[in-house]
Structures are given as structure tokens and as C-alpha cells.
N, C-alpha and C positions, 0 to 999 in steps of 0.2 A: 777775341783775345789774340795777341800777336806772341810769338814766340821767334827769339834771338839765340842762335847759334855762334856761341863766340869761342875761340881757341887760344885768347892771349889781352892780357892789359889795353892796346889801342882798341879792338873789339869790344870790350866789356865797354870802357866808357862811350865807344859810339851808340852801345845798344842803350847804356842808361841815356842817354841825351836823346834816344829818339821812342822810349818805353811811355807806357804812358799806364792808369789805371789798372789793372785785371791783370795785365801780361807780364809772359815768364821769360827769363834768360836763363838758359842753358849752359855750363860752362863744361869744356872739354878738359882732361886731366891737363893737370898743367902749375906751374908758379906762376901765379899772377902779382905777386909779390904786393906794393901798398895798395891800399884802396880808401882815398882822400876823396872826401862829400861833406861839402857846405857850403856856407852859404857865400862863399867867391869862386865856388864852382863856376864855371861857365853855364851851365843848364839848369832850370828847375830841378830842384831834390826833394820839394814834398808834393810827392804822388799823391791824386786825388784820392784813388784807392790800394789797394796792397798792389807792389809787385815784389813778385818770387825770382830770386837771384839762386839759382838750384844748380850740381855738379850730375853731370848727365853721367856718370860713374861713381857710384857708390864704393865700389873698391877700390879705385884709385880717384879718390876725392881731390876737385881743383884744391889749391893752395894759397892761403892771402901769409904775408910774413909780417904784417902789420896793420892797422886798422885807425879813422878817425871818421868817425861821422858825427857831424854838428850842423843841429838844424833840420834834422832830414825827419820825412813823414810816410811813412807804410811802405816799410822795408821787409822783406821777410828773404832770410839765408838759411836755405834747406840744402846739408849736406855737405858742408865745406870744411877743410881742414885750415884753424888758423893754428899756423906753425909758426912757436917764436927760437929762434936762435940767439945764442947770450953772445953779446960782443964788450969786449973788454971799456969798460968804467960804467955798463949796466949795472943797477944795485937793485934790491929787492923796493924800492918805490918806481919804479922802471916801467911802463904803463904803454906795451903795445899795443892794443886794443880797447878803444877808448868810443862810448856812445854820449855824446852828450848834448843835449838841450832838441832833444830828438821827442817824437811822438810816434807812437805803434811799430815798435822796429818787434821783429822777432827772429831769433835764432834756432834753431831745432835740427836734431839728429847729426849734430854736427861733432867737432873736436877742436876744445884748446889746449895743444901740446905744448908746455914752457920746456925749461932747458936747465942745465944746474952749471953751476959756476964754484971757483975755487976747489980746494981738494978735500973738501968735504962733501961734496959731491950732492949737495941739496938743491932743489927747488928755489930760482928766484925770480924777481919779477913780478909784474898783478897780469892776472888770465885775462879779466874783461874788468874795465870800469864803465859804472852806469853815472851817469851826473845828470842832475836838475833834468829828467828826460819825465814821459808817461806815456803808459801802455807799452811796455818793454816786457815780455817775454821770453825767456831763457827754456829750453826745454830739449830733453832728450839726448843732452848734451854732453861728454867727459871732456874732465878738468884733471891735466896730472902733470904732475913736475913746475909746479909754481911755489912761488913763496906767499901769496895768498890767491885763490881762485878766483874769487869773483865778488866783488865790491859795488855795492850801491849805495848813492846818496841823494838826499835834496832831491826826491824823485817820488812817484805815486804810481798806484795800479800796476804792479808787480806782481809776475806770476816767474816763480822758481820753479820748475814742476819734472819729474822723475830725471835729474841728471846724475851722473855717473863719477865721484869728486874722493880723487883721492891721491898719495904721493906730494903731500902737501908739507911744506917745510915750518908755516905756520897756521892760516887760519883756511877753513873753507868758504864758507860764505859769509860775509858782511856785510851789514848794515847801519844807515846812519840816516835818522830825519827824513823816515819812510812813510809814507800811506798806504792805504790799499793793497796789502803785500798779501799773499799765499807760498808760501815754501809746503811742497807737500812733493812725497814719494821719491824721495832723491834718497842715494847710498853715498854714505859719506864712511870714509873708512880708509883704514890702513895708511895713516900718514907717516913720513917719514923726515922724524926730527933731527934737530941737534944735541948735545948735552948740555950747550949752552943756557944758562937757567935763565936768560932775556930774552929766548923764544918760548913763548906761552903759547902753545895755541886753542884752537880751538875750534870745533867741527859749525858751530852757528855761533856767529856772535854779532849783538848791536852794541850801538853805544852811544852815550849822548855829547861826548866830550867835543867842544869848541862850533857845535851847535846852538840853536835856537827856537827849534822847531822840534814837536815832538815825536816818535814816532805813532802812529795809532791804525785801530781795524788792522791786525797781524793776524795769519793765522799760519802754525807752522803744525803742519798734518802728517802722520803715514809714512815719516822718515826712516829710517834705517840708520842709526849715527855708533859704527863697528869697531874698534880699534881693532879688530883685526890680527896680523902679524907684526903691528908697525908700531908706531909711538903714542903714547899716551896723548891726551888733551882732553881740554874742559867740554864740555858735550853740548849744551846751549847756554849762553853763557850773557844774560840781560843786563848790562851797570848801566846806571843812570850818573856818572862823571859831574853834570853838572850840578844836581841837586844835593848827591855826596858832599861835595868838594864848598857847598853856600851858595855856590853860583847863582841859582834858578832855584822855583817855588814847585809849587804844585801845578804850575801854567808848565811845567817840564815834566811832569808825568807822564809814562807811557803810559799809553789807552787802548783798552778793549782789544786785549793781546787773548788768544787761544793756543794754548797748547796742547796736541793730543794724538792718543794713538801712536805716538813712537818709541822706535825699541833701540834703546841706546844700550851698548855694551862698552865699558870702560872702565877704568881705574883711576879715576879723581874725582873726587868730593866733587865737582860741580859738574852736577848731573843736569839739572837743570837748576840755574839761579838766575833770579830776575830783581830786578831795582826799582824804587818806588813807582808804582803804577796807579791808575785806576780801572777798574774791570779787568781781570785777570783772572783767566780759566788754566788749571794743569790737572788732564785727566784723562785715566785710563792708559799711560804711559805705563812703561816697561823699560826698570832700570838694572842694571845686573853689573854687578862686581866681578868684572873678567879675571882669567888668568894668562898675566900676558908673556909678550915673549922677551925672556929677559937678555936676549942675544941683541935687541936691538938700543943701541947704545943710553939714546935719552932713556928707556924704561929704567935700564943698568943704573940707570946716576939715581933715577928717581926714586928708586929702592934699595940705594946705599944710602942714599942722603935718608930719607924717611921710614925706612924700614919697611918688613914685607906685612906688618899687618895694622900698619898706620892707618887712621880713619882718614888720611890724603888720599887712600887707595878707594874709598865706598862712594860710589856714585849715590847722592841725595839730592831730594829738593831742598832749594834754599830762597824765602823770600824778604824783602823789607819788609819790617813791621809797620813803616809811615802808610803802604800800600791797603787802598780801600775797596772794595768791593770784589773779597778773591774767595774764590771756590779751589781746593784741592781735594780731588776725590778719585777711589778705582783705582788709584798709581799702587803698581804691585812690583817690589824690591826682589831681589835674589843675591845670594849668595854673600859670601864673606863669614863664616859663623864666630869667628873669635871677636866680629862687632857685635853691638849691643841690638837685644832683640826685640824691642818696644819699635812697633812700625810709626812711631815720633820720634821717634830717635833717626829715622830717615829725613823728615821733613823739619826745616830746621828757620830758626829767628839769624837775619844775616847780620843783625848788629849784634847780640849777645852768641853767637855763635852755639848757639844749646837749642834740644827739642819745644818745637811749642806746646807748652803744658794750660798755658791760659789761651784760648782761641779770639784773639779782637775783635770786636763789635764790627762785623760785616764782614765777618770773615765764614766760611762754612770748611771745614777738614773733613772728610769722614767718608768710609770703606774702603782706608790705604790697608796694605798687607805689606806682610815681610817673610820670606822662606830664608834664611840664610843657611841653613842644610843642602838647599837646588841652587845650579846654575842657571834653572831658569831657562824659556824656550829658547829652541834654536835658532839662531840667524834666520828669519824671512829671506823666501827667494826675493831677489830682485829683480821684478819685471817689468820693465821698460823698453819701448822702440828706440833703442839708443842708436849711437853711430854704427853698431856689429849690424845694422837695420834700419839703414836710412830709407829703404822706398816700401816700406811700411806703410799700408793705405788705413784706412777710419775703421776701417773694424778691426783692422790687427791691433789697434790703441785700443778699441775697447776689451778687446780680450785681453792685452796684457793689464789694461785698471784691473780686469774684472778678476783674471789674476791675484793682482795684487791686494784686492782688496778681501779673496778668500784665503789669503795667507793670511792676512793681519790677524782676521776672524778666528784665524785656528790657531795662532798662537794667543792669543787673547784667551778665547776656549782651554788650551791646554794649561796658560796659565793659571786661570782662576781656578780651573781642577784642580791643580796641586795645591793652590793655597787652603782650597777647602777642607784637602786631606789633610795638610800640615795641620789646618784646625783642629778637625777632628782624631786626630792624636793628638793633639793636643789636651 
């Protein structure tokens, strides 16, 4: 293995032109500013095997201020700040960082810092887009001050895995006409809206709109989805656009989606809502009716406009009834008591907008709960080698899973203790 010492833009690309398999570049603090890879590169850009393009200073991490790799093959950027700065007639489709039609690229322990424009003082711009790529890894990673964080599409074998996503003007993660995906252990929270009511956002969202392809094999794990001190929004948030709207059949079904294990704390009805599918798991989720902070403006409009104990405020499950082969089970609700207290009254039909009282043939519901008395566990720590800890070696990962994964355990535990007692007074 060869390792390159580079201090500046001409360096970096003499070391990629002359890198090959296995070996690492180093980069020295610094603005390296763009960093363009494809295929009219001058040099081969798909490495046979991974190379590591790493910041030899974790506290003063090198700096890219823009990004476009197309075509390229076993990439891996440990430790780097990509910093975008807003320049006037930027708009929130504005797409610094861009990977596309790329194989094994992975990002980790890094930073996407966007930037806020006009005097409103929001998030704009996309943090990273993925296109038509596979084997793209995201990991370790904060995302803050965009107008959407991080967007994938037309792409397969995705791993989202413990990053740090918040300061969001609209959506955190997106997806469209995905494979092979994993979102698991990421802290999504405390975004920061507008009052404007054509920003909707939303902590996970897919969608199927001007697609063809469906998504399928999802699984979104062990998340964290907080509002926090900041603005409301939809918490995962599944529409199927084309098949609504007549487009497309059941050849546009999402497929063999899971969702589970996460503790969303919010203030809108979609807590988790999904669109015609087939095979579709929600369980053992934790949804809680926050009280938030009415200092921050979008909350203010939101509870002028719909009042402070509107059922816009109750995080539920919501799914199409067209969807076949769905199991809801174990998802345990909290708080709101002037909602209604039938734990179907949580989990809801998305065309009649009302509990499902009749269960459809392949469908299974059963051991949801509802405490609306408790607020329900406390925030899980967030344990991830994130950028506060970029030379974080393989055991410090596995303690911090192992971490993470005896907090989940204990708020699950303190959960279902209280639903039981709620029972039992009951």
C-alpha cells in the first residue's frame, strides 16, 4: 500500500493519477476547493480496489467547496469537510455535491455544511445527491444548514448508517427508485423551518412521483427522528405519487419495506405513513406526541392555524388499504390525552382517514398500545463515531453500536413497563 501526502488541489490530483488499489491519500488542512472525477478525466477513476482519500487532521479537517464524481469506482472519503457557501442566484435545487453513475463510493465521519440565503435566514441548496450509482455508503456523517440533506435516486445497495441530520429547512433524507437500502441509527432532528406552508418537510421521505421503477428491500432501523427545539415535520413519510394519481399499477408497489425500532418524537399526524406496497413490516416503533417549542416560528403558524390539540398534532401510523401483505405490531404511542384512546385510533386507513376497525385479508395489527397520560421514553443517546471522532478505529464502532443498541433495548424495556402498568390500572 502506497500512501500520498498531498497539501493542495495540484497534489491531490497528481496523487489520484498515480494511486492505484489499496492506497491512501492523506490530505493536509487546507481548501482544496472543487474536486471533478469522470470519465474525461485524464486518468483512470475506477480503482480496482478501495482507495482512501482521508484528512491527516481531524480538527482541522481538509476542505472540498464543491464535488462531482461520474463514473468513478472505490472511493472512500474519511474525514473531510464539504463546505458549501451560498452565492447569489443559488436556489434550494442547487446541487454542490453530486455522485453519480459511480460504484462503491463511501463517505464516513465526515461534514456537509450548507449555508442559508435570504433574510430568512434558512437552509438552502441539496447536501449530497446520489444518482443511478451502487454500493454508496453515507456514514458517520453531519448534515446541517441545507434545504434538503441528502437525496438518492435510480441507485441500489445503500447504506445510510448512524449520521448526524439536522438544521434542515425542508427534508432530511430522500429517496426515489431505490434498492437494497438500509437507513439505520441516524439522529435526525431539530429542523429549522419556515412559516411558509409550501415547505412541508420531512425527517425520511420516498416517493414515487415521475418514476418507473419501484422502490423495494428497504429497511429503515434504530433511528432517532427528534423535533427537538425546532420545527415540526412529517417523520417518515412513504406516498406512492404514481399509483395515487392512476399512473402505475401494482408493477409500482413498494416492496418488502421494514420498518422498526424507531423512536420518533413529533407533532404531526405522520408519524409513519406509507403508500401502496407489498410486504410491509412497522414494528416495535415508538411514537410520542411532543410538546414543542412554540418560539419557533413554523411551530407558531402551525398551532394557530390548527389549534394546540388538533389531531394534525398526534404522530400515527397511517397505511393504504390497496397494500398487501402488512404486519403492524409492538408500536407503542404516548402522550396527547385529549386524543382519542383506542390504540386504532393510532393506526389509521390513508384513504378513509379513520381507525382500522376491519383488518384486510393479509393484513395482521396486533400488541399496538397507547399511554396518552406519559410522554413516553426519553430521547435515546446518540451514539455514533461521527465527525466530533473521525479516527475512531473498529472497536470504537463497535462500542458505540453496542451503545446504541442497549439504549434502544432500554427504552423499549421502559416502554412496555409503562404500557403494562397503564394496563393494569386500567
Amino acid at each position: 500500500m502506497a500512501v500520498f501526502n498531498v497539501s493542495n488541489a495540484a497534489e491531490l490530483k497528481d496523487a489520484l493519477s498515480k494511486a492505484n488499489g489499496g492506497d491512501e491519500i492523506v490530505l493536509a488542512s487546507g481548501d482544496y476547493g472543487h474536486l471533478g472525477l469522470d470519465s474525461k478525466t485524464d486518468f483512470n477513476v475506477k480503482y480496482s480496489s478501495e482507495i482512501v482519500i482521508r484528512s491527516g487532521n481531524s480538527n482541522d479537517p481538509a476542505v472540498f467547496s464543491s464535488m462531482k464524481l461520474g463514473q468513478v469506482e472505490n472511493i472512500t472519503f474519511d474525514g473531510i469537510l464539504f463546505d458549501y457557501e451560498y452565492s447569489s442566484g443559488d436556489t434550494k435545487y442547487s446541487k454542490p455535491f453530486l455522485v453519480t453513475k459511480s460504484e462503491n463510493v463511501t463517505i464516513k465521519n465526515s461534514e456537509f455544511r450548507g449555508d442559508v440565503a435570504g433574510s430568512e435566514n434558512l437552509g438552502t441548496a441539496q447536501g449530497l445527491n446520489v444518482k443511478e450509482s451502487t454500493g454508496v455508503t453515507v456514514e458517520s456523517t453531519e448534515f446541517s444548514l441545507w434545504h434538503r440533506g441528502l437525496i438518492v435516486t435510480d441507485s441500489s445497495d445503500i447504506k445510510v448508517l448512524n449520521n448526524d441530520v439536522h438544521s434542515m429547512r425542508s427534508d432530511g433524507l430522500d429517496f426515489a427508485a431505490v434498492q437494497n437500502v438500509l437507513i439505520e441509527g441516524n439522529y435526525i432532528h431539530d429542523f429549522t423551518g419556515s412559516s411558509d406552508p409550501g415547505d412541508h418537510r420531512d425527517f425520511i421521505q420516498f416517493w414515487t412521483n415521475g418514476t418507473d421503477v419501484p422502490s423495494t428491500n428497504v429497511t429503515i432501523r434504530d433511528n432517532i427522528l427528534d423535533i427537538g427545539e425546532g420545527s415540526w415535520a412529517q417523520s417518515i413519510f412513504i406516498r406512492n405519487e404514481e399509483v395515487d394519481n392512476g399512473r402505475a399499477g401494482e408493477e409500482m408497489f413498494y416492496q418488502d419495506f421494514v420498518i422498526e425500532g424507531n423512536y420518533i418524537r413529533n407533532v404531526h399526524l405522520h408519524g409513519i405513513t406509507t403508500g401502496e406496497s407489498n410486504g410491509l413490516t412497522i414494528k416495535d416503533n415508538v411514537l410520542i406526541s411532543a410538546e414543542p417549542n412554540l418560539d419557533d416560528t413554523a411551530n407558531a403558524y402551525h398551532f394557530d392555524t390548527y389549534g394546540d390539540r388538533s389531531l394534525m398534532r398526534v404522530p400515527t401510523i397511517r397505511v393504504n388499504p390497496e397494500s398487501d401483505d402488512v404486519s403492524i405490531k409492538g408500536n407503542q404511542f404516548f402522550g396527547s390525552e385529549g386524543y382519542a384512546e383506542r390504540s386504532d385510533d393510532r393506526i389509521f386507513d390513508t384513504q378513509t382517514d379513520k381507525g382500522i376497525d376491519n383488518v384486510p385479508n393479509g393484513w395482521e395489527i396486533s400488541n399496538n398500545s397507547i399511554d396518552a397520560s406519559s410522554q413516553g421514553p426519553a430521547v435515546p443517546d446518540y451514539a455514533s463515531s461521527s465527525s466530533s471522532n473521525n479516527n475512531s478505529d473498529a472497536a470504537d464502532d463497535a462500542a458505540a453500536q453496542a451503545a446504541a443498541e442497549a439504549a434502544a433495548q432500554a427504552a423499549a424495556e421502559a416502554a412496555a413497563q409503562a404500557a403494562a402498568e397503564a394496563a393494569a390500572q386500567a
